[in-house]
N, C-alpha and C positions, 0 to 999 in steps of 0.2 A: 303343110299337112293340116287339115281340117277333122277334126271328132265331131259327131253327130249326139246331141242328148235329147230326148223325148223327155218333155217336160208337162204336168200338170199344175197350172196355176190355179189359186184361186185368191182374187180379187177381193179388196178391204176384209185383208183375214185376220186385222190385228196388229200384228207387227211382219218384219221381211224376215222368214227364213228358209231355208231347204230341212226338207221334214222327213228324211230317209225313201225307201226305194216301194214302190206297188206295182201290181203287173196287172194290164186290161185284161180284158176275155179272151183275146188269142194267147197270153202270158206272154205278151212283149214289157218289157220294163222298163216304166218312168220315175222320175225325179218328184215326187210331191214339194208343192215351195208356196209359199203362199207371203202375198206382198198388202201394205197398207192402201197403197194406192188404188183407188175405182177405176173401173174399167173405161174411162172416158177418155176419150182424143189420145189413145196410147198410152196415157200415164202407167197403169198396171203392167205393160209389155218394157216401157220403157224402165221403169223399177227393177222388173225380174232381170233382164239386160245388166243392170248395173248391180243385183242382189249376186249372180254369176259370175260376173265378172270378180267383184268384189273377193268370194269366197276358192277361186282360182287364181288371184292375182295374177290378174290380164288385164289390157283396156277393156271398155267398155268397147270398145270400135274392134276388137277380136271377137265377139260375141254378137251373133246376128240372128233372128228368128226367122226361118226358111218356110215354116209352112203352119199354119194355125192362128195366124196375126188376127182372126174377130174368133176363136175359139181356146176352150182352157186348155185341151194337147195340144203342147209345139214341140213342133221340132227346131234347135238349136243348133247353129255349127259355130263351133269354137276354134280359130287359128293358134294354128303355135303350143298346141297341147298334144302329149299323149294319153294314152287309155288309163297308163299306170297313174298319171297325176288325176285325172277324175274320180279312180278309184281310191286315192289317198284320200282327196276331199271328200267327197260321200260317201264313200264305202264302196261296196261291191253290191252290183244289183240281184 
């Protein structure tokens, strides 16, 4: 079973971390996260990949970016998780 997270990166923000829950203009709701790495040859996607992983304890390779890979919302699917454990890690959106 795969979870879906909507994420907003933003690229050499300082340091890698997950920064609590914001909702777009429809009030669908994302993960703000923001990684050290530029946005170049994937570095920044592949950072937030391992910043998720990391903060879920999962692999890296349960963690895949499905839609957004040259933009800052993606969407994420994460194997092997439920809802209750994302909303452990982050909170409730």
């Amino acid at each position: 079973m795969a979870i879906r997270l909507a994420v907003r990166l933003t690229p050499r923000g300082g340091r890698d971390a997950a920064e609590g829950w914001a909702r777009d203009e429809k009030g669908q709701p994302y993960l703000k996260a923001r990684v050290t790495a530029p946005p170049v040859d994937g570095a920044a996607n592949a950072a937030l990949v391992a910043l998720i992983a990391k903060a879920l304890k999962v692999s890296r390779g349960s963690v895949r970016i499905v839609t957004g890979d040259q933009s800052r919302l993606k969407i994420l699917e994460i194997d092997g998780l439920a809802q209750a454990d994302l909303d452990r890690v982050f909170g409730q959106p």
